[in-house]
N, C-alpha and C positions, 0 to 999 in steps of 0.2 A: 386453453389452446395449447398446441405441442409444435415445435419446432423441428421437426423429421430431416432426414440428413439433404433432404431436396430442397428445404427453407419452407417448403408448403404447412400455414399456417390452419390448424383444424379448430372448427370451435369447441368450446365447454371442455378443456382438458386443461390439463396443464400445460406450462413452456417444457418441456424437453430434450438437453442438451448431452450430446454423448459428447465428450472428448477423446480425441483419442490418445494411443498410449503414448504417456509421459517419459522419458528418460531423467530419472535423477537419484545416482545411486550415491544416495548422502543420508547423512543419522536424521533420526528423528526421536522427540520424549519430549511426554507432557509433564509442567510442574506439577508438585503433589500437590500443593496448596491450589489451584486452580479455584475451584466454587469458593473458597473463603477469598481470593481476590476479588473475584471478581463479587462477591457478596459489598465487601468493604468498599469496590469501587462506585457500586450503584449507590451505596448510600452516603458517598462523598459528593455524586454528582447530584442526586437528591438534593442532598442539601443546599444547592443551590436555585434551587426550583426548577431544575434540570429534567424531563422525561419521568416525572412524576406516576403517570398511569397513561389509560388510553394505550393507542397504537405505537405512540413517541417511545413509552417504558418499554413496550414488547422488543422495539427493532433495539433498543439499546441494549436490553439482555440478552438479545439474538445476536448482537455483534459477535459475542465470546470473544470480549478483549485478554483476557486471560486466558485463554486458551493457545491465542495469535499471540500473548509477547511470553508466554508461559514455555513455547516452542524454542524460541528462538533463545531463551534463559532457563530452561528446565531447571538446571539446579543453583541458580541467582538465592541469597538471603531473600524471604516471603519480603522482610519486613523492606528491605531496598528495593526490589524488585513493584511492590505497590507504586511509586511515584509515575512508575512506566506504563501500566497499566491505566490506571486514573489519568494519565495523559490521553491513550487510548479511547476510552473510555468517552472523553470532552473533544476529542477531534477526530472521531467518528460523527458524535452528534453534530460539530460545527461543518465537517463537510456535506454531509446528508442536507441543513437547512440552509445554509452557506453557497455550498458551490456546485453540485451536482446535479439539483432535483428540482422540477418546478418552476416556478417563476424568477424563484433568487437565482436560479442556474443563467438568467442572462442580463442580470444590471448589474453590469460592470460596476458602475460609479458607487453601488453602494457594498460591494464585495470591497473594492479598494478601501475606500473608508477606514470600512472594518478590519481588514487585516491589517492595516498600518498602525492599528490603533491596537493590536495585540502584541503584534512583534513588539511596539515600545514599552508593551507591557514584560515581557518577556525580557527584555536587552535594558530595561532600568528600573530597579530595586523601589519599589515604594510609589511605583506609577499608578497604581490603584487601590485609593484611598478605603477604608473599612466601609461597610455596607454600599459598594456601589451596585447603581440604578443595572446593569448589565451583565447578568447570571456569567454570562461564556467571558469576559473580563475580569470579573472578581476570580472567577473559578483558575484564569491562566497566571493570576495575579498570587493564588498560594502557591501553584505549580513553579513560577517562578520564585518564589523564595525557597520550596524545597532541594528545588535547583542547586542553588545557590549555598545551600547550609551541605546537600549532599557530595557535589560537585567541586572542581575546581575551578579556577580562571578559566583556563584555556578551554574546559570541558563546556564552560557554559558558555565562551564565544562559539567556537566549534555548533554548537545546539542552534544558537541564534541565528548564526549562516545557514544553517540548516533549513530551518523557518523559512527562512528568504527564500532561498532557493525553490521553496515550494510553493509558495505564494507567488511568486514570477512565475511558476508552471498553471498556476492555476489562471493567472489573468492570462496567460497563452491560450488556454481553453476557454476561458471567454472571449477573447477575438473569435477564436474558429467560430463560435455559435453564431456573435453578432453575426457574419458573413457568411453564414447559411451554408458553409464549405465543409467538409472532412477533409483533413491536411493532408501534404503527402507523407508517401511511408517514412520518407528521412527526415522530415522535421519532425515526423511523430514518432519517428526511434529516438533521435535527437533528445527530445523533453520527455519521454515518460516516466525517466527516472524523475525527474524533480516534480511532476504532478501527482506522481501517487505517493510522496512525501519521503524519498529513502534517504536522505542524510538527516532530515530533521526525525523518525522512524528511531533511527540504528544509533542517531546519537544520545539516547536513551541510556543505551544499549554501558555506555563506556561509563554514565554517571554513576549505573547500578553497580558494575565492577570495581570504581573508584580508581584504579589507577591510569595515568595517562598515558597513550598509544605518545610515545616518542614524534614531533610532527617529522623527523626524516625520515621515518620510516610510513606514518600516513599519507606523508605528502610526494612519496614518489609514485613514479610513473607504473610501476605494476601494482601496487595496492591501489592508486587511485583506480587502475581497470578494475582491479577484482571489485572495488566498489560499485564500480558501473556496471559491470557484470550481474552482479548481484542485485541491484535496484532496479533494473530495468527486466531481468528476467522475471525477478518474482511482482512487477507491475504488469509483464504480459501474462503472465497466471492469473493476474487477477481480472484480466481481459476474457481469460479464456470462463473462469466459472462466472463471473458477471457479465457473463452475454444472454443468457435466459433475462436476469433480471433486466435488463437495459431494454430487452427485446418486450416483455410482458411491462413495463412500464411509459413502452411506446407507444402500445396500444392501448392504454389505460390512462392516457397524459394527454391534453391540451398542449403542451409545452416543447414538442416532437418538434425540427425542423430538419433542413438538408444535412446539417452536421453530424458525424458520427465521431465518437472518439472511442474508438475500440479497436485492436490489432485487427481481428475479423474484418469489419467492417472496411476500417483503411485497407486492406490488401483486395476484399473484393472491389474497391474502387479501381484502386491504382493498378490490378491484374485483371479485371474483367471477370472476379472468380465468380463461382455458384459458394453458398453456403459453408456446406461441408468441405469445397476444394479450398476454401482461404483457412477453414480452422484447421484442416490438415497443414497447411502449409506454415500457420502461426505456429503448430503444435512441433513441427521440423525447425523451424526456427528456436523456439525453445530448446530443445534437446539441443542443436548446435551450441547454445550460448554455452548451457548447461555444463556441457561435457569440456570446451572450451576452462569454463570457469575452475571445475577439478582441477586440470591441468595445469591451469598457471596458481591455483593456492599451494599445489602442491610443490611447485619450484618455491614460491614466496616465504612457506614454512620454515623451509631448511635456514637457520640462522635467524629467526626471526625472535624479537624482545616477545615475554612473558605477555605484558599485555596487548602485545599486535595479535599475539596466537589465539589467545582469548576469542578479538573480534574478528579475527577468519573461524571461528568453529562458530560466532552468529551466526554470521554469513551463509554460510552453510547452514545451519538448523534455517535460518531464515528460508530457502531454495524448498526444501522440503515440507519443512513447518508451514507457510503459508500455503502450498499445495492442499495438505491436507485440512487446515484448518478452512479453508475456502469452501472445499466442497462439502462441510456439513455445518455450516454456520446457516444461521435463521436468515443474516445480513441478505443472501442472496436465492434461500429458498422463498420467503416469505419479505416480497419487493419492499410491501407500506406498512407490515406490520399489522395487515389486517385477514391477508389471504395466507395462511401456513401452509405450504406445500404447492403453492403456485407454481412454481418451477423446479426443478427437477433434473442434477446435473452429476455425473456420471466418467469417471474416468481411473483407464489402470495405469500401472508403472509397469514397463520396459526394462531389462537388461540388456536389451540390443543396443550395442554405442551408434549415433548417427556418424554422419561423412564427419571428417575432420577438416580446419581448415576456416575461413569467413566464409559469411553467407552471401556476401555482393552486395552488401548495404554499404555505403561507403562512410556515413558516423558513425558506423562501429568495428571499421577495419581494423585500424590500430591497436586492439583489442589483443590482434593475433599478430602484432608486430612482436620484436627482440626482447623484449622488456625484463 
């Protein structure tokens, strides 16, 4: 089926999504060692009886975890830089069966369970004992010691907040589903950073580097934006090229209800849009944040410690990096790992800057306050 800019769905094609033009004039470079990550990652997830063969192995290689934290670390040590990857790697697969897709995407009771029972794996050294019964526990259980041998204190508290924070977005998106609702715009600008995982994500990002981001310089009020910034735009990217897949999985799924969790979708809710009128209008959104985000890294730079500057050029590879890494990943052409090229998604980059200024969302005013 194809998805045309009127939303009219055609049979026996593919989904087809145009995007339109992106504004985001920021670097982008892929690691050189890319296929040897991400070679070493499949065979460390392997190893846990993880996505073995079948359609499970395809979507996992189709992720292109290596490519996605490859971007955002182009020139990261291979050998540091794998622990980020192999993270990758194991929570892809744990969202895909976990939280997103399917049946598991609406028993709350047994998602909580489960996450609680990782994060403690995570937050306490020796929580999971050798050969346990629980592939995605054992496997978060070496991640947490590599953690811990790479990382510092503070890096691996910092990591475990991180966690949380994403796991409270995720049981946010199991309400929505229970309740058969797509939320409003503001609650779902509100949380998208913490359900598409960006402080657990990026805090990767500072074990690989090894040195600590200063917390007065993390912990103030314009780094904290640009973090926001940064996590919620590059989760509405992932709105935007994971709207075919979401749309071609709708129709192909038992599992469908009135819930939508996707920028598109929420705006055509809350705006009355057509199709193409909401992704143009998520795609203006974007560029605002976007352009927004430039401007205040670019004040935050001036005087900033070695390793803050570090994780503002993430940040930035991240904005662009996932853009592109989005649109030619399997993750999203090829929905269950059975149909390659099911969907079909398409979009340029812009040098035109958008308006300056907020967008009139009001949880992300403050964004374009003094700061």
């Amino acid at each position: 089926m194809s998805v045309t800019d009127t939303g009219v769905l055609a049979a026996a094609e593919a989904v087809r999504v145009e995007i339109p033009p992106r504004y985001c004039p920021l670097p982008s470079a892929e690691h050189p060692d890319a296929q040897q990550l991400d070679a070493r990652a499949a065979a460390w997830l392997n190893g846990y009886g993880l996505c073995r063969d079948g359609a499970q192995r395809v979507r996992m290689t189709g992720n292109d975890c290596a490519g996605f934290y490859g971007r955002i670390m182009p020139r990261a040590p291979a050998a540091r830089l794998q622990v980020a990857v192999d993270w990758c790697v194991l929570m892809f697969t744990f969202d895909d069966l976990h939280c997103d897709e399917g049946p598991a995407s609406t028993r709350t009771g047994d998602f909580a369970a489960f996450a609680t029972r990782l994060l403690r794996v995570l937050e306490a050294p020796g929580t999971v004992p050798d050969g346990s019964a629980d592939p995605f526990l054992a496997a978060t259980g070496d991640l947490a010691a590599r953690c811990r041998a790479q990382g510092t204190p503070v890096q691996v508290r910092r990591l475990v907040e991180g966690h949380s924070a994403w796991f409270l977005g995720v049981l946010w998106e199991f309400a929505c589903r229970r309740r058969g609702r797509t939320p409003s715009l503001g609650d779902y600008v509100r949380m998208r950073q913490h359900t598409a995982a960006g402080a657990a994500t990026l805090g990767w990002a500072e074990i690989v580097d090894g040195e600590e981001i200063p917390e007065r310089e993390l912990g103030s009020p314009a780094v904290q934006a640009l973090r926001q910034l940064a996590f919620t735009t590059a989760a509405f990217d992932d709105d935007l090229f994971s709207y075919g897949k979401e749309q071609w999985l709708a129709a192909h799924s038992g599992y469908s209800n009135g819930c939508r969790l996707n920028l598109v979708d929420v705006l055509i809710e809350e705006r009355s849009l057509s199709p193409a009128e909401a992704m143009a209008q998520a795609v203006a959104l974007n560029n605002r944040l976007t352009a927004r985000f430039v401007q205040l890294r670019d004040q935050v730079r001036q005087g900033a410690s070695e390793p803050l500057r570090r994780h503002l050029a993430h940040l930035s590879a991240l904005l662009r990096g996932n853009l592109e890494w989005g649109l030619r990943a399997g993750r999203y052409s090829n929905p269950d790992g059975c149909h390659p090229g099911a969907v079909v998604t398409t979009c340029a980059f812009t040098d035109a800057a958008p308006p300056a200024g907020p967008p009139g969302i009001a949880p992300v005013a403050w964004w374009w306050d003094r700061l």
